[in-house]
C-alpha positions in Angstrom: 39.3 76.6 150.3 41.9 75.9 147.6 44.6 78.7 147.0 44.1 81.2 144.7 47.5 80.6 143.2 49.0 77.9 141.9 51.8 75.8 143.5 55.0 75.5 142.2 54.0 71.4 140.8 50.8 72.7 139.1 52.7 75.2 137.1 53.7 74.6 133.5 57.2 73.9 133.2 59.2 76.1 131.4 62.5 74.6 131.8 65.1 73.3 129.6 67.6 71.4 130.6 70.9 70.9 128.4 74.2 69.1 128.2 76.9 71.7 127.5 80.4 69.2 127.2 79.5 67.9 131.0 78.1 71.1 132.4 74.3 70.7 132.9 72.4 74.1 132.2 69.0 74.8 133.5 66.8 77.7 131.8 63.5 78.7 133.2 62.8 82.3 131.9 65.2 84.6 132.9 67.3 82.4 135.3 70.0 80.0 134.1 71.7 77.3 136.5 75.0 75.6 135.6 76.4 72.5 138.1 79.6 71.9 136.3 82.7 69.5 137.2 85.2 71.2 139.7 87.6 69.1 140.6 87.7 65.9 141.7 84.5 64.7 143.8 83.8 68.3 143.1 81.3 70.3 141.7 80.5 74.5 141.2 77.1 76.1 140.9 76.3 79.5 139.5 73.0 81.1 139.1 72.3 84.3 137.2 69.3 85.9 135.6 69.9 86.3 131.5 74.0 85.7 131.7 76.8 84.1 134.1 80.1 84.9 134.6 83.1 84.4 135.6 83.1 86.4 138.9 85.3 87.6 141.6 85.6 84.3 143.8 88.7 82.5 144.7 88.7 79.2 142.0 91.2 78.6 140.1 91.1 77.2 136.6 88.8 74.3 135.9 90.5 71.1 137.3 89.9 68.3 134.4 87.4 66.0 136.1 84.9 63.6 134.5 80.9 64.3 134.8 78.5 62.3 133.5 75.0 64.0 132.8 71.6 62.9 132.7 68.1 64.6 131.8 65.0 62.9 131.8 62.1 65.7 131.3 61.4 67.4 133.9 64.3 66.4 136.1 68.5 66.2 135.6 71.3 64.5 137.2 74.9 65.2 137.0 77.7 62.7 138.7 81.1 63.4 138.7 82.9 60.7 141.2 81.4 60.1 144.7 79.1 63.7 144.4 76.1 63.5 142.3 73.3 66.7 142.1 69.7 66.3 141.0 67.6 69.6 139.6 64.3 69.4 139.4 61.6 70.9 137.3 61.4 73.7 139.7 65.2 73.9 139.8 65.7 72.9 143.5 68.9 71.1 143.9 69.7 68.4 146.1 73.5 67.1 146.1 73.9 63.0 146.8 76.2 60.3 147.7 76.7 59.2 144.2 77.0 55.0 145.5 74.4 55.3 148.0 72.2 57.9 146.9 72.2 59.6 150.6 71.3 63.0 151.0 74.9 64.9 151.5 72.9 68.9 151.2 69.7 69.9 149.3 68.0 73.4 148.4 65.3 74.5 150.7 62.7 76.7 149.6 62.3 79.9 151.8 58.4 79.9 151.5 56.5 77.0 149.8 55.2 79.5 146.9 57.8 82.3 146.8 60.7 82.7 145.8 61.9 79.4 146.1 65.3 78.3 147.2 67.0 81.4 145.8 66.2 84.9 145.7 67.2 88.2 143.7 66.2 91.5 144.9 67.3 93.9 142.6 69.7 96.6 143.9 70.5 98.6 140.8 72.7 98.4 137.9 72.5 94.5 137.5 73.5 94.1 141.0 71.1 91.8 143.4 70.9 91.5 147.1 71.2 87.7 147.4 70.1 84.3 149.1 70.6 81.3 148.8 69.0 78.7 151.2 69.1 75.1 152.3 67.9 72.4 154.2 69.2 72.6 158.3 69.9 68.5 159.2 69.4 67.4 163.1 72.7 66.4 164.5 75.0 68.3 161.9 78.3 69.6 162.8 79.7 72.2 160.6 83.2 73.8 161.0 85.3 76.7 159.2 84.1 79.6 158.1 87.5 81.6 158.6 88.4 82.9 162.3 85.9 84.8 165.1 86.2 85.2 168.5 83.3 84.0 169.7 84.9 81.0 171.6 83.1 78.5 169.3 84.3 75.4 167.2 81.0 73.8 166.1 79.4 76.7 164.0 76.0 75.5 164.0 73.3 77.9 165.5 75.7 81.1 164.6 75.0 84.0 162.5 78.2 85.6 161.1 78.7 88.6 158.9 80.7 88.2 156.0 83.0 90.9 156.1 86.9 91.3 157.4 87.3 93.2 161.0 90.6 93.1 163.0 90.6 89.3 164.7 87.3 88.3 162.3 88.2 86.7 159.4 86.0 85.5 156.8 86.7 82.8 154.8 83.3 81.6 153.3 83.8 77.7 153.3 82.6 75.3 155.9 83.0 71.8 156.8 79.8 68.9 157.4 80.0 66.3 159.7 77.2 64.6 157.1 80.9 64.7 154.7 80.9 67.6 152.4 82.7 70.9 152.3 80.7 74.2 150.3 82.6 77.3 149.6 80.6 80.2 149.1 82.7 81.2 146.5 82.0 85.5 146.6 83.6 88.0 148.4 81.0 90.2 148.6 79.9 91.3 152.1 77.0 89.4 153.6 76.0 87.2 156.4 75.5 83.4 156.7 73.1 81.8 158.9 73.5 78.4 159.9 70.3 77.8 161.7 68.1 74.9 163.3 65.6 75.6 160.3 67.5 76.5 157.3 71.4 77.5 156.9 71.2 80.5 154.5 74.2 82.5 152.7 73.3 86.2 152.0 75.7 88.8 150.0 74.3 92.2 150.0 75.5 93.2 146.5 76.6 90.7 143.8 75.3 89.8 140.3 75.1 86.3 140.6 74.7 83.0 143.3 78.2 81.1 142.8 79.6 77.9 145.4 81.2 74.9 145.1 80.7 71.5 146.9 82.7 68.5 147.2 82.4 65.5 149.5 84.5 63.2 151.3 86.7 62.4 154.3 87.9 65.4 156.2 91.2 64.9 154.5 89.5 64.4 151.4 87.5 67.5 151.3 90.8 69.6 152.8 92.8 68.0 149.5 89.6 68.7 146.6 89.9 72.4 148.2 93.4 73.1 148.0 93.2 71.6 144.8 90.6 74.8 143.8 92.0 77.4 145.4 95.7 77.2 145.9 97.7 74.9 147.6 100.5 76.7 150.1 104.1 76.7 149.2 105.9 74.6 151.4 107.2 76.9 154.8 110.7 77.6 155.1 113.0 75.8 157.7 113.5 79.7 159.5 109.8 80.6 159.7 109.3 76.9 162.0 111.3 78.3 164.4 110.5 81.0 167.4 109.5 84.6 166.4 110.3 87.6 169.0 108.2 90.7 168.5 106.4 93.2 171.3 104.7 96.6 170.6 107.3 98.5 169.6 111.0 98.4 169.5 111.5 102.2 168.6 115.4 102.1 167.5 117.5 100.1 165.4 119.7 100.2 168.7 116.9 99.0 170.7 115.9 95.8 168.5 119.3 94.9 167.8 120.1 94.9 171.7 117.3 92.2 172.1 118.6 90.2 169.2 122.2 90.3 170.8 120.6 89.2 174.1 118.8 86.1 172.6 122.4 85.3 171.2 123.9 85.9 174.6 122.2 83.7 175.9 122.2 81.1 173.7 118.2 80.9 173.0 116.8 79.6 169.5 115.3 82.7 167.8 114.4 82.8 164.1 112.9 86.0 163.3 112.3 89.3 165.2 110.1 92.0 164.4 110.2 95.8 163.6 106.9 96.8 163.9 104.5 100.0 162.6 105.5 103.6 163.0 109.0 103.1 162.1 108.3 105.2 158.8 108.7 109.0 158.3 105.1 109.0 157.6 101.9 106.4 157.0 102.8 105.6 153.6 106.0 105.9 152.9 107.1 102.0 153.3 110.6 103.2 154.0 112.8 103.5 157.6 112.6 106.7 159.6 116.6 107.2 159.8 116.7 109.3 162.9 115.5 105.6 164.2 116.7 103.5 162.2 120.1 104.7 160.5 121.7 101.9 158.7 119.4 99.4 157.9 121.5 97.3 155.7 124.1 97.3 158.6 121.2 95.6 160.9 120.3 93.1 158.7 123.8 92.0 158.3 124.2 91.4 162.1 121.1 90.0 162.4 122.4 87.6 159.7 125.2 86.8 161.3 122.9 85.4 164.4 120.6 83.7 161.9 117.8 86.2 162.8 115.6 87.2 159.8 113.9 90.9 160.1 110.5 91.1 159.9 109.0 94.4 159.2 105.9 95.9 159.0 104.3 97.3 155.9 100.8 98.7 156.3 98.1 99.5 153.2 97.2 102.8 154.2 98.8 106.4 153.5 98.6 109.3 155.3 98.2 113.3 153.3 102.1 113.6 154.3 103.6 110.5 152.7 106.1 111.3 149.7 103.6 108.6 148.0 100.5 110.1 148.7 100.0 112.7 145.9 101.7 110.3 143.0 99.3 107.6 144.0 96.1 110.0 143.9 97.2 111.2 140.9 97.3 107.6 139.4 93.9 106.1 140.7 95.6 103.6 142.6 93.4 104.0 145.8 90.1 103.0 147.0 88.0 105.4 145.6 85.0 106.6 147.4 81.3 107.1 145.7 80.4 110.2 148.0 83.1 112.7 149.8 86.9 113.2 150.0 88.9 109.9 149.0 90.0 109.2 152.9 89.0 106.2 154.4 90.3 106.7 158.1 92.1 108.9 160.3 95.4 107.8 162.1 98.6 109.5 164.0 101.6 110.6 161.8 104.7 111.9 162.6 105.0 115.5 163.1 101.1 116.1 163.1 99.1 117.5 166.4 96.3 115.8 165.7 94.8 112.6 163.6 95.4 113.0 159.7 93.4 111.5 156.9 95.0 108.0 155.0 93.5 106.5 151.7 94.2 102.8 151.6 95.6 101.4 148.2 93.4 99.5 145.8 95.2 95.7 146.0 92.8 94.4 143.7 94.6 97.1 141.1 97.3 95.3 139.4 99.2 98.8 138.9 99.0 99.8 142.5 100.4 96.8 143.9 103.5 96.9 141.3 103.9 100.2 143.1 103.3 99.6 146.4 105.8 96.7 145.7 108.2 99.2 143.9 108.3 100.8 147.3 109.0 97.5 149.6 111.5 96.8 147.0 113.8 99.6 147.2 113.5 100.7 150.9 113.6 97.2 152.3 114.1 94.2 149.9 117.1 95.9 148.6 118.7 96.3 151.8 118.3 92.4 152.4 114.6 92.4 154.5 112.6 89.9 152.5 110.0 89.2 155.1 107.0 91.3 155.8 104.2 91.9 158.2 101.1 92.8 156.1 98.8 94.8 159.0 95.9 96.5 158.8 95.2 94.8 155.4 91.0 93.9 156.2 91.4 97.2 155.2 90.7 98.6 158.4 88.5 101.7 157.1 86.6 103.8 159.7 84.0 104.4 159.7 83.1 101.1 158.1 81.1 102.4 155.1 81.5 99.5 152.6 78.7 100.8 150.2 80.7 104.1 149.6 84.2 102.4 148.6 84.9 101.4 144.7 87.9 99.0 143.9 89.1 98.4 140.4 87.9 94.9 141.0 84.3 96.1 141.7 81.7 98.2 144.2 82.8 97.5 148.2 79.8 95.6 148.7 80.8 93.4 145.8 84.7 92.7 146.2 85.6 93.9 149.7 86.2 90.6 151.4 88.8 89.7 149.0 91.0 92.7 149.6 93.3 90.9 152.1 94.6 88.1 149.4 95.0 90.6 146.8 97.1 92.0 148.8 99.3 89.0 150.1 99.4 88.2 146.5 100.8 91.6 145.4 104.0 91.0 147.7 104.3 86.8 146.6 104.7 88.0 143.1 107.0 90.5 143.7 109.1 88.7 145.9 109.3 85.7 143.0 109.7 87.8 140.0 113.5 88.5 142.2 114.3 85.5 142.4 112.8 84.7 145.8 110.9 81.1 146.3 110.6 81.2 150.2 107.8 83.8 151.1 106.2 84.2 154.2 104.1 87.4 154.6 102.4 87.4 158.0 98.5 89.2 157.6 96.0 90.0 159.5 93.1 88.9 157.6 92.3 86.6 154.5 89.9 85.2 152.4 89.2 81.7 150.4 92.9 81.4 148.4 95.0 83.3 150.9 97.3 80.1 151.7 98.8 80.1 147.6 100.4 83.4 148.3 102.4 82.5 151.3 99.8 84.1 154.2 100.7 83.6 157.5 97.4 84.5 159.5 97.6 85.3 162.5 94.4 85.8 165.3 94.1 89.8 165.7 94.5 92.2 168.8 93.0 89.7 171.2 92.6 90.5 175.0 95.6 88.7 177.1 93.0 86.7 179.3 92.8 83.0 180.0 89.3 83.4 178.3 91.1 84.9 174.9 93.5 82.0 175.4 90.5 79.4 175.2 88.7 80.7 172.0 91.7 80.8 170.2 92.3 77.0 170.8 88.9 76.7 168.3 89.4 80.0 166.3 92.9 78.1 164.7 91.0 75.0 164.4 88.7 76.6 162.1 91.2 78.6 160.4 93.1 74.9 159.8 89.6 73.6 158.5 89.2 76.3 156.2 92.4 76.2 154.4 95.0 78.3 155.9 98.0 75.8 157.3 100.0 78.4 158.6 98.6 80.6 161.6 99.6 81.8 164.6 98.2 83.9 167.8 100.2 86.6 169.8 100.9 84.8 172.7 100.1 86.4 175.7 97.5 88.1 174.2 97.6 91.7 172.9 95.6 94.0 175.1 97.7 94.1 177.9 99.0 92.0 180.6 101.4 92.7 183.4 104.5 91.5 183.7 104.8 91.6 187.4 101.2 89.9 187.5 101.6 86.3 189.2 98.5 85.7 187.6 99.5 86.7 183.8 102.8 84.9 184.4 100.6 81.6 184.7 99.2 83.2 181.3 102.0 83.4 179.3 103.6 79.9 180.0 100.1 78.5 179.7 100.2 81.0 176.4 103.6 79.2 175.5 103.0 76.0 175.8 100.0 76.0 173.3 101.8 78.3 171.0 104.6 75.7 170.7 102.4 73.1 169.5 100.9 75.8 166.6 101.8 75.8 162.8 103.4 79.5 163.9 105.5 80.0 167.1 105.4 84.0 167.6 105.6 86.1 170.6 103.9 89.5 170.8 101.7 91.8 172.8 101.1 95.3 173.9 102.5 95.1 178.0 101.7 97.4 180.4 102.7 100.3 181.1 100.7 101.0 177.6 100.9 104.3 175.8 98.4 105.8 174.0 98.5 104.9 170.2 101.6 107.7 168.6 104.7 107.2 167.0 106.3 107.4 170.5 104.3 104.5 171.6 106.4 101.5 172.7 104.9 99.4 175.2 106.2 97.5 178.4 108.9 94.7 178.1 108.0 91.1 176.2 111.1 89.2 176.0 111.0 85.7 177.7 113.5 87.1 180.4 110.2 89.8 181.1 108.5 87.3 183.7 110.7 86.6 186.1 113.6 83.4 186.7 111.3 80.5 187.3 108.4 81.9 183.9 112.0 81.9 182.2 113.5 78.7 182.8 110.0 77.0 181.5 109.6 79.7 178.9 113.4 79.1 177.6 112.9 75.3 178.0 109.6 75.6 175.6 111.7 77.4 173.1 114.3 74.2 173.0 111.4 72.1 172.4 110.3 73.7 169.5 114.1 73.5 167.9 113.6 69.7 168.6 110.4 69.2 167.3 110.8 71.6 164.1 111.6 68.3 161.6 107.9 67.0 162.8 106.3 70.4 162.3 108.3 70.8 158.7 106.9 66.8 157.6 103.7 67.8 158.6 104.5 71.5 156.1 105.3 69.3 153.5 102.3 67.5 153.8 100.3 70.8 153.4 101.5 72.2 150.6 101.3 69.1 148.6 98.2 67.7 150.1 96.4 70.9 151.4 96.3 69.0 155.0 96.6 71.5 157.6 99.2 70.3 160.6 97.1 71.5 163.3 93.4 69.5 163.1 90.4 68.7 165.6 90.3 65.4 166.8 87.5 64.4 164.2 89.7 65.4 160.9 91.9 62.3 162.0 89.2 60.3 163.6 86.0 60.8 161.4 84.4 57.6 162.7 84.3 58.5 166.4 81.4 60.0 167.3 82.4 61.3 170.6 85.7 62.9 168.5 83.2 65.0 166.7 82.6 67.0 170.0 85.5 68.0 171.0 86.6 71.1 171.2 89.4 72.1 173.7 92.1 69.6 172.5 93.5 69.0 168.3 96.2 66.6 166.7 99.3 68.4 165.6 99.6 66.0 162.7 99.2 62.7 162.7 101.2 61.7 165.6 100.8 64.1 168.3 97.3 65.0 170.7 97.5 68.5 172.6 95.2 69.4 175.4 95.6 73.0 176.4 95.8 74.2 179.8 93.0 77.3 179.7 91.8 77.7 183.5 94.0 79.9 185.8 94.8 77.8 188.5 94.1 74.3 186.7 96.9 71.7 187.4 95.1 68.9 185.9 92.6 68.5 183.1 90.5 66.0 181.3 91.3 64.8 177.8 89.6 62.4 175.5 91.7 59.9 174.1 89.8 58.8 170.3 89.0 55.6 169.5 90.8 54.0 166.7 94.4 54.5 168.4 96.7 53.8 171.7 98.1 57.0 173.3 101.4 57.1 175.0 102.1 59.1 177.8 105.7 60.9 177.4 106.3 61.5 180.7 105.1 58.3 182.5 105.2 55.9 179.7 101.4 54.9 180.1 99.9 53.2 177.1 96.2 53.8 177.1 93.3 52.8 174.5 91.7 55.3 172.9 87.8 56.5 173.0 88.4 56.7 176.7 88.5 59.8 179.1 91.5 60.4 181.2 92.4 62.6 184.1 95.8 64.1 183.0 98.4 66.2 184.6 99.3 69.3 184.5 101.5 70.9 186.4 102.8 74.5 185.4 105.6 73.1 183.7 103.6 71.4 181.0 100.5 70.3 179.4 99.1 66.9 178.4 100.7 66.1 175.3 100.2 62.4 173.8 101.9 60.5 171.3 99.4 57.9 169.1 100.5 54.6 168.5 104.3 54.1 168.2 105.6 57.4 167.3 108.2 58.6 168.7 109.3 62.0 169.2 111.7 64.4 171.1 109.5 65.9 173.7 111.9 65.1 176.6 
C-alpha cells in the first residue's frame, strides 16, 4: 500500500540556494543554512529558523580563506581547499574530500520522513531543544571531546553530557580517524552520542545548530583549529619546571619551611602552591593575616630561591565576604530565575555550620574587572602573579542549570563556557600590567581555553593505579582537543598513604608519567584526611613523604625533568605557533599505521620521544608497540629496533620504557 504521505523526493522543492560573497545560503521556509569559509581547509555551519547569528561559541574572527560556490537547481556545492560540502534539495549535507570526492562526514536523517537530519523543538522564547545527526562509519575512531574519567581514548560507542563537573571537562570538538576534526561550536548544555547507528549532538536550550569542520592530517586539523579558536601563548621557562603543592599548607611559616627544605636540599622546584581557605572568608580574594602576615615578605624569599607562589583564587563568595553585598548590589552574580541568588553552600571561617556563596558572572565583563580589581590589590600587588583558578565549572549544587541566568545568556544556553570566561578575565588583567607570561592553572575549560593561558589540570581523581591508567588517555584527549598545557595531581587526590608500600609504588609509578606531561605538578589530599574546614590540612606530600629509597628515584625524576626542560620548551614553542600539542597518541605522529590507531596506553612527547606508562601494581615489565615509519632506540641498552613491532620492555621500579625515534638524542641518563 503506498504511504499516505509523501516522501521527502516527491515533495516540491521550496529551496533557494544563493551565493552570498562565498557563503552558500540555503532557504526552505522558515529554515536558512549557511556553510561559509572558516579558515583554511575549513568550513562553519549554522542553521536557524527565520535569522542566524552570531552566537556564543568559541570562533574567532573569520580567517580569510578562499571558497568557491556552485548551485545547480536543486543541489549546491561549496569548496574551499581540500574540504568540499554538497546540500541537497532537502538540505542534507554531506562534507567531501575535495580531490577525491570521498566521503569525509554526511547528514543522516533521524527518520526517513521526519524531521530530517536536524530537529527544533521549541522551548520557549525563541529557544529550541536541539539535534543535529549524522551518518556512524564502520571502523571509525574518533578522539577529543575534552577530559572524562571513564578510562577511554577511542570515544566511539560513548554517550557524554555536555556540561562541566569537577574532573569532566567538556570541550565539544572531536577528532576522525576517516581525517576530519568537527567542533560543536555551542556551549550550551547537552549530550553527544557517538553511536554504531548515528553520532548525534544535542544542546537542551540554544537558538540555533552552529559547527565547524575541517579536514586533514592530525597535525593539520590540530593547526586549522588553533587557528579558530586561539592559539596558546608560548609557556614560560618557570612553569616547565616541577610544581610542589599538597592539601593545605595552613601558614605562611609552614609553606615557606617546605620551600627552604627544597633549597636545602638542593632539589629543582619552580613553583609551590598556597591553596583554598587561606582567605578571611569565601570571597574575599585576599590573605587571612593571622596565617599569612607578610605576604610581600614571602614572596621575596621565595624569590630569592626562584620559587614562584601560586595561589588559589576561587569564583564563589560566601554571605560574609567584604565583597559579597557590593557585588549583589551590582548584578555581578549568577542570577537565579526562581529563589534566593545562592548557588551552593560551603565552610567559612567563623561560621558553625555551611553558609550560602553566589558564584560571579565571568561572562560579565564588569564583574571580572572587579573580581580582577581584587587579585590585583591583595595579591598581584604584593608580587604573586600566578593563580590557581578552582572551582571555576562553576561547581553549583545542586546542579540546577535551568534556574541560573548569566549576562551572556540562560544556564542552559551559556553555561559550558563559564570556565574560559573566566581564565580570560585574569589573562587580560594580568596584560593590561604589563605582564606577557601567564599561566592560570583551572579546573575546567571549554573550546578556546588554551588563548588565555589555561593550564588544565585532571580534577580530584582517586589515588589508585586504576585513576593512574585513565588519566594516561584523559590527557591524550585533552591534547587532541586543543589544550597543550595539562597536568594531573600526581598521586592522585583522594587519599593515599604514605606509609603504604603499595601507594609508594603509586607515586613513583605517578612520577615517572608526570615527568613526561606538558605540566609537572605534585598534589594530593594524604591521609590522615580531615573533614573539609578551614583547619583542614591534610597528611605530608613532599617527595621526602615516602620514605629514602621512593626519594632517591623521586629526587632523581625531578633532575630529569631540569634536563629535559629545553625539549619540553621546543616542543611549547611549537604549540603556540602551530597549535601542536607536545603530548600526542601514537597515531597523531603516525597517521598511516593502522595498528598506531589502537593504541591507547603509550603517546609521543613530541616528535622525538615514546612513553609507555607503568599502570599495574606490581608490573616490572610491560609491552609497547613500537610504530611503523621509524627506528626506536633504547636509552638504557642502546638497542635499535624497527618500528610497527611489539616489544617486551623493562621496567623495573626505577623507570619506565622510554624510547627515542630515529637519531635523537636527548639527556635521559
Amino acid at each position: 500500500m503506498p504511504s499516505l504521505f509523501p516522501q521527502p523526493q516527491d515533495e516540491i522543492s521550496t529551496a533557494r540556494f544563493t551565493d552570498n560573497a562565498g557563503a552558500l545560503t540555503r532557504r526552505s521556509n522558515h529554515e536558512i543554512v549557511r556553510i561559509e569559509p572558516w579558515g583554511p581547509d575549513s568550513l562553519r555551519v549554522r542553521v536557524g529558523l527565520d535569522n542566524l547569528v552570531e552566537g556564543h561559541g568559541a570562533l574567532s574572527e573569520r580567517p580569510a580563506a578562499e571558497a568557491t560556490v556552485e548551485i545547480d537547481g536543486e543541489c549546491a556545492r561549496i569548496t574551499v581547499g581540500a574540504l568540499a560540502a554538497e546540500i541537497d534539495d532537502a538540505g542534507h549535507i554531506r562534507f567531501l574530500r575535495a580531490d577525491t570526492g570521498d566521503e569525509l562526514l554526511a547528514e543522516q536523517p533521524i527518520h526517513f520522513w521526519w524531521p530530517g537530519p536536524r530537529n527544533f523543538t521549541a522551548t520557549g522564547n525563541g529557544y529550541h531543544y536541539i539535534e543535529q545527526c549524522f551518518a556512524a562509519y564502520e571502523g571509525e575512531r574518533l578522539f577529543g571531546l575534552g577530559q572524562h574519567t571513564h578510562g577511554r581514548l577511542d570515544q566511539k560507542g560513548v554517550v557524554l553530557d555536555l556540561v562541566q563537573r569537577n574532573a569532566e571537562v567538556s570541550i565539544p570538538f572531536v577528532v576522525s580517524s576517516r581525517g576530519y576534526g568537527l567542533l560543536w561550536n555551542n556551549p550550551a548544555i547537552g549530550r553527544v552520542e557517538l553511536g554504531a547507528t548515528a553520532t548525534r549532538w544535542v544542546a537542551d536550550s540554544a537558538r540555533q545548530i552552529d559547527y565547524w569542520i575541517t579536514a586533514g592530517t592530525p597535525a593539520q586539523i590540530a593547526t586549522r583549529y588553533a587557528g579558530v579558536t586561539g592559539h596558546a601563548p608560548m609557556l614560560p621557562e618557570w612553569a616547565a619546571g616541577f610544581w610542589q603543592s599538597k592539601l593545605r599548607y595552613r601558614t605562611q611559616q609552614e609553606l615557606l619551611e617546605v620551600a627552604r627544605e627544597y633549597d636545602r636540599r638542593g632539589l629543582p622546584l619552580s613553583v609551590i602552591v598556597c591553596d583554598f581557605f587561606h582567605w578571611p572568608q569565601l570571597g574575599d580574594w585576599r590573605f587571612e593575616p593571622s596565617e599569612w602576615p607578610d605576604p610581600k615578605a614571602m614572596v621575596e624569599e621565595l624569590k630569592a630561591m626562584d620559587i614562584k607562589l601560586m595561589v588559589s583564587v576561587w569564583p564563589s563568595v560566601s554571605v560574609l565576604s567584604s565583597n559579597y553585598q557590593p557585588m549583589l548590589h551590582a548584578g555581578y552574580f549568577i542570577a537565579t530565575e526562581r529563589g534566593a541568588p545562592f548557588h551552593a553552600d560551603w565552610p567559612d571561617r567563623h561560621a558553625p555550620v555551611r553558609l550560602p556563596v553566589a558564584f560571579y558572572d565571568a561572562t560579565n565583563p564588569d564583574a571580572r574587572r572587579y573580581l580582577w580589581d581584587q587579585v590585583r590589590a591583595n595579591y598581584y600587588e604584593t608580587g604573586i602573579k600566578v593563580f590557581w583558578l578552582d572551582a571555576c565549572e562553576p561547581e553549583i549544587r545542586p546542579g540546577h542549570v535551568d534556574n541560573l541566568r548569566l549576562a551572556a545568556g540562560t544556564g542552559p544556553e551559556v553555561l559550558n563556557r563559564y570556565p574560559t570566561d573566566h581564565a580570560r578575565g585574569v589573562y587580560e588583567g594580568m596584560h593590561e600590567q604589563g605582564e606577557t607570561e601567564v599561566v592560570s592553572l583551572i579546573r575546567s575549560a571549554w573550546a578556546g581555553s588554551q588563548r588565555w593561558g589555561a593550564a588544565l589540570w585532571s580534577g580530584d581523581i582517586p589515588a589508585t593505579f586504576e585513576s593512574l591508567a585513565a588519566q594516561v588517555r584523559a590527557g591524550l584527549n585533552v591534547a587532541v582537543s586543543g589544550i597543550p598545557w595539562w597536568t594531573t595531581d600526581i598521586g592522585g587526590f583522594h587519599g593515599g598513604d604514605a606509609r603504604s608500600p603499595d601507594y609508594r609504588e603509586l607515586i613513583v609509578r605517578w612520577f615517572q608519567y608526570g615527568v613526561w606531561c606538558p605540566l609537572f605538578r605534585l598534589h594530593g589530599d594524604r591521609e590522615p584526611r580531615n573533614p573539609l574546614s578551614q583547619g583542614m590540612s591534610g597528611g605530608p606530600n613532599e617527595i621526602w613523604s615516602y620514605g629514602d629509597k621512593v626519594y632517591d628515584i623521586l629526587s632523581g625524576i625531578l633532575r630529569l625533568r631540569e634536563r629535559i626542560k629545553p625539549y619540553v620548551l621546543e616542543q611549547m614553542t611549537v604549540a603556540a605557533a602551530e597549535g601542536i600539542p607536545p603530548m600526542r597518541p601514537l597515531w597523531f605522529d603516525f597517521p598511516d599505521d593502522e595498528d598506531a590507531w589502537g593504541i591507547d596506553d603509550e603517546y609521543c612527547f613530541g616528535p622525538s620521544v615514546l612513553v609507555a606508562p607503568v599502570t599495574v601494581l606490581g608490573a616490572r615489565s610491560r609491552r609497547v608497540y613500537l610504530p611503523a615509519g621509524a627506528n626506536w632506540a633504547d636509552p638504557w641498552s642502546g638497542e635499535i629496533m624497527k618500528g610497527g613491532t611489539w616489544v617486551e620492555a623493562a621496567a623495573p621500579l626505577e623507570r619506565i620504557p622510554v624510547y627515542l625515534r630515529d637519531d635523537a638524542q636527548l639527556p635521559l641518563l
